[in-house]
N, C-alpha and C positions, 0 to 999 in steps of 0.2 A: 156248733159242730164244724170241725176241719174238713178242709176239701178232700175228695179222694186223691192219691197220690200216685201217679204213673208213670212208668221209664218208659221212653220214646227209644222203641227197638235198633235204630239204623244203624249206631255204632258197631251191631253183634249183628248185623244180617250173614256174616260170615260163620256166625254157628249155628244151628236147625234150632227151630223154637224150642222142641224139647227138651235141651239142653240149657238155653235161655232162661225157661221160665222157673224153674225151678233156684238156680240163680238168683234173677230179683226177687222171687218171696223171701228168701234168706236177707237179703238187703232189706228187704221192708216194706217194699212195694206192696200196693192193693190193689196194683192194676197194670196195662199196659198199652199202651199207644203201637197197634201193630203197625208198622212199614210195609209197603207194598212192594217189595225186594226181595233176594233171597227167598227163603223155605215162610218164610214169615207170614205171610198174606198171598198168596198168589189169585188175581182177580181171576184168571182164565178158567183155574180150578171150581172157586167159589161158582162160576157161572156152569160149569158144566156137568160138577159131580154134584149130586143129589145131599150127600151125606158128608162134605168137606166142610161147610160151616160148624156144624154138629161136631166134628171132630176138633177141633180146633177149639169149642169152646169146653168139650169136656178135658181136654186135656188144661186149658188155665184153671179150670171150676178143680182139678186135681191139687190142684197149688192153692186154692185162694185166690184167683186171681180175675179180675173183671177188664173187659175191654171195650168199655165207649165210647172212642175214639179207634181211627185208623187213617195213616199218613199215605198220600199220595202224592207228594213235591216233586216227587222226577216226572212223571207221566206228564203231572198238569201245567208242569212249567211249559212240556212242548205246545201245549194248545193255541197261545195266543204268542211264544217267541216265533222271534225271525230264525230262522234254523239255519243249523252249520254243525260243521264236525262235531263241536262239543256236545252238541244235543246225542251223538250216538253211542256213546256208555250208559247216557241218561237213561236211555229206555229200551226195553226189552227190544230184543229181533223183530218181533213180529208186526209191533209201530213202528221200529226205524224204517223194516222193508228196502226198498232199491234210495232211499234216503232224501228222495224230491222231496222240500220242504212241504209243498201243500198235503204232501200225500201222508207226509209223519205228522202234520198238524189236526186231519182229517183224521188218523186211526187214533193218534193221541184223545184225541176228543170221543171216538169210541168206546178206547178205555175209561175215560174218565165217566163217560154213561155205564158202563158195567161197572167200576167200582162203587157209585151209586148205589146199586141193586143189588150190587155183593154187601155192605153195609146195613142196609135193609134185612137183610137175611141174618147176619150176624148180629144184628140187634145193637148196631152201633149208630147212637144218632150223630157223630160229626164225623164229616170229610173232612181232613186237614192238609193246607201244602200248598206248594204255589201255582198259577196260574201261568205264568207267562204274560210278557210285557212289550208290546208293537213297539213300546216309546223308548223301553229302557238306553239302547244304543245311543240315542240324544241329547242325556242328560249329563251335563257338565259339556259336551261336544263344541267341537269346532270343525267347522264353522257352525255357530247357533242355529240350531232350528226354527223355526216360528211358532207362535203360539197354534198357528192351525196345525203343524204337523203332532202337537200333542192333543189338541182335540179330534181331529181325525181317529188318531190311534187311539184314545180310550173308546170311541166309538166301534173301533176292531174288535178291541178287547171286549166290547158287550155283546159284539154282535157275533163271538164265536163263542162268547161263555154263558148267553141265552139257553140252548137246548139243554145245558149240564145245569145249570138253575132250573129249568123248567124239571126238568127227573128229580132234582131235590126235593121241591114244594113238591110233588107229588109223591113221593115216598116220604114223605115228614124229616128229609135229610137236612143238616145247615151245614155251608161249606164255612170253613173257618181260613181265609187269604191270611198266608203268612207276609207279616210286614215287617220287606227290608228290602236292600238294594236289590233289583233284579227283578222285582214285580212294577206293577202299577200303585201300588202302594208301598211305600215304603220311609215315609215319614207323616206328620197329621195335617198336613195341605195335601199331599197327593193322596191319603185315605180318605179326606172326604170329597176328593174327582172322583176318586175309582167309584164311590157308592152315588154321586151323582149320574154317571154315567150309568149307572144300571136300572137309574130310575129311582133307587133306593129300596130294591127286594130286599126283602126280609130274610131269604137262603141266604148270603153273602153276609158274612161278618167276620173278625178280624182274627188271627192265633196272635195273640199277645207275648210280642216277645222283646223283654227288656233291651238283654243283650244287644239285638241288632239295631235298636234303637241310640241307643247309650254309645256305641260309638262315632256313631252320627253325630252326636251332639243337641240328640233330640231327649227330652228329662219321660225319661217312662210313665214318670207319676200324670203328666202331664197330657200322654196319650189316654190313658184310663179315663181322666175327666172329661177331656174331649168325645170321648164315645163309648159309656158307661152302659149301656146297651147293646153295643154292637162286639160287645167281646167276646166271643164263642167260647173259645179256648187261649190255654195260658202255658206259652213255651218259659222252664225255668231255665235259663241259659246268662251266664255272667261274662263280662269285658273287660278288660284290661285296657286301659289308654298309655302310652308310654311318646308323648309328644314332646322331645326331647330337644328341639329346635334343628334334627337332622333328620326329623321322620315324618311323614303325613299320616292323613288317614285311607289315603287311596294307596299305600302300601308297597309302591314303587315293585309293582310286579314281583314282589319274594313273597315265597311258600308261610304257609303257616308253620309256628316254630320260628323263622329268621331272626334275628335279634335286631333286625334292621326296621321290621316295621311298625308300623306307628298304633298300631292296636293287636291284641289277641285275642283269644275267646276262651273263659277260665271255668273252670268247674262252678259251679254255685258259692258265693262264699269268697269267691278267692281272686275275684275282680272287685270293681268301680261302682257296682250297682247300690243304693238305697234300699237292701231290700224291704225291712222293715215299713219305709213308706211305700213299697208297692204294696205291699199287701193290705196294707190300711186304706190304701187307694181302690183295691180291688174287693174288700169290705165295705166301705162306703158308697162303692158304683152296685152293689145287692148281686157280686158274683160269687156263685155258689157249683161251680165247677170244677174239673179237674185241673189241679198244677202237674203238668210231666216234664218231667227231666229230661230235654233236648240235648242231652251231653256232648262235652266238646271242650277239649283240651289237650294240645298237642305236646306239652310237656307233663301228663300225669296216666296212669295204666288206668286205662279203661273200671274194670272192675272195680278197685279202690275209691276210683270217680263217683262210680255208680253209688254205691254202700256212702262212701261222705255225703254226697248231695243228697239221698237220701235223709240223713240224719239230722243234715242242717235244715233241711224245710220242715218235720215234721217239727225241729224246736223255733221253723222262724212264724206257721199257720197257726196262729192262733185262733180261739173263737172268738168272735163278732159279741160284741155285746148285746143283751137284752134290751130290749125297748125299754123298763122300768128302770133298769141299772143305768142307761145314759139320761132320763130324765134325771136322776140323782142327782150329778151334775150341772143341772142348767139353773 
């Protein structure tokens, strides 16, 4: 059996979900990854009206539609980053508040215990999205850090994402750390600090995402085998490399779209990935979860995006073979 297949909302939090979901069942979807933005998920709501979950899910169950996932990367990035301007679009008014870092990393970290318990409710068992990273700032830096200034900091990082693990394991939640630059994780030496540093709970495990991998120059297939257990969730998102001897991969400060920089990010299909060997990667590690379409492509319309990548994973997930059919073989 193929996995369930979900669009990851964030692209469209600029249209009201009612409008949205109707849209991906026509594309094909059987499910969706709500974002915590926009009309799409609002946690405040979920905690304070009785009857907001409820609505929310009868309106996808209208479409055919299932949601066991739900994305939190802006909020929970603030938790454990160093704060600065950039963090204030990231997050709602009511976290940014008068904008003292401690005071948006404290409310951040409140939201992220109420989206907890707003998932609980909606009946979705994975938190997905980033955490925020004490070290990020660091790395590649000059002048070098020491190796204490990154054990200190992963040390931060567990020591403010403790309370929001502790409300997982206890509402039967698994937070899924998106891994790529900007977190604590974000290749497979720093994902297995980030899960030592936490001691190695069991709430904490990884969104799987090729693309941010694959420009790194990290082999996706490669992350899979490394931590075949620790995979929650699986962002299907593809890379383009274009290292032309006048471009890097740090992208010389131009926008996405530039023709200057040294990698893009492409619809499914339409970059660098293997995908084929991820999925056989992600068959053999006994992942039996959702693929969502994390879309993201600055030169193709959104819609059109959606409805391709759609098309192409349901011809790229195949079924897993029988136990009797692979002994055939040996």
């Amino acid at each position: 059996m193929t996995r369930p297949l979900l669009l990851s909302t964030g692209p469209w939090t600029d249209l009201h979900l009612d409008a949205l979901a109707p849209k991906a069942a026509d594309w094909g979807y059987q499910g969706l990854e709500l974002c915590c933005w926009g009309d799409h998920f609002e946690i405040q709501r979920a905690a304070g009206e009785a009857d907001y979950c409820q609505h929310k899910l009868d309106l996808l169950t209208r479409h055919e539609l299932v949601v066991p996932v739900i994305n939190q990367r802006r909020v929970g990035q603030a938790v454990a980053d160093q704060i600065d301007r950039r963090h204030h679009d990231l997050v709602p008014d009511y976290v940014w508040g008068d904008g003292k870092p401690l005071g948006v990393q404290q409310r951040a970290a409140e939201e992220m215990l109420a989206t907890v318990r707003a998932a609980e409710k909606l009946g979705a068992g994975i938190v997905v999205g980033g955490a925020g990273s004490p070290v990020w700032p660091g790395v590649a830096a000059f002048p070098p850090p020491s190796p204490e200034y990154f054990q200190e900091g992963l040390k931060t990082f567990a020591r403010l994402w403790t309370p929001i693990l502790d409300a997982c394991r206890d509402a039967g939640i698994k937070f899924a750390l998106e891994v790529r630059p900007g977190q604590t994780a974000f290749d497979i030496a720093s994902a297995d600090q980030t899960l030592e540093a936490i001691g190695g709970r069991e709430e904490l495990g990884f969104a799987f995402d090729p693309g941010s991998l694959h420009w790194q120059g990290v082999d996706p297939i490669e992350f899979v085998r490394r931590f075949p257990s620790r995979i929650y969730h699986v962002h299907v998102k593809d890379a383009a490399l274009t290292l032309h001897g006048r471009s890097g991969i740090l992208c010389s400060y131009l926008p996405a779209g530039h023709p200057g920089r040294g990698w893009e990010p492409r619809s499914p299909g339409h970059g660098g990935i293997d995908w084929e060997g991820v999925i056989r990667a992600l068959q053999a590690a006994g992942y039996d979860g959702a693929l969502a379409i994390d879309w993201e492509d600055p030169h193709m319309d959104r819609d059109y995006g959606a409805e391709d990548a759609c098309k192409f994973v349901k011809r790229l997930d195949f079924p897993a073979a029988r136990a009797k059919e692979s002994e055939a073989f040996s």
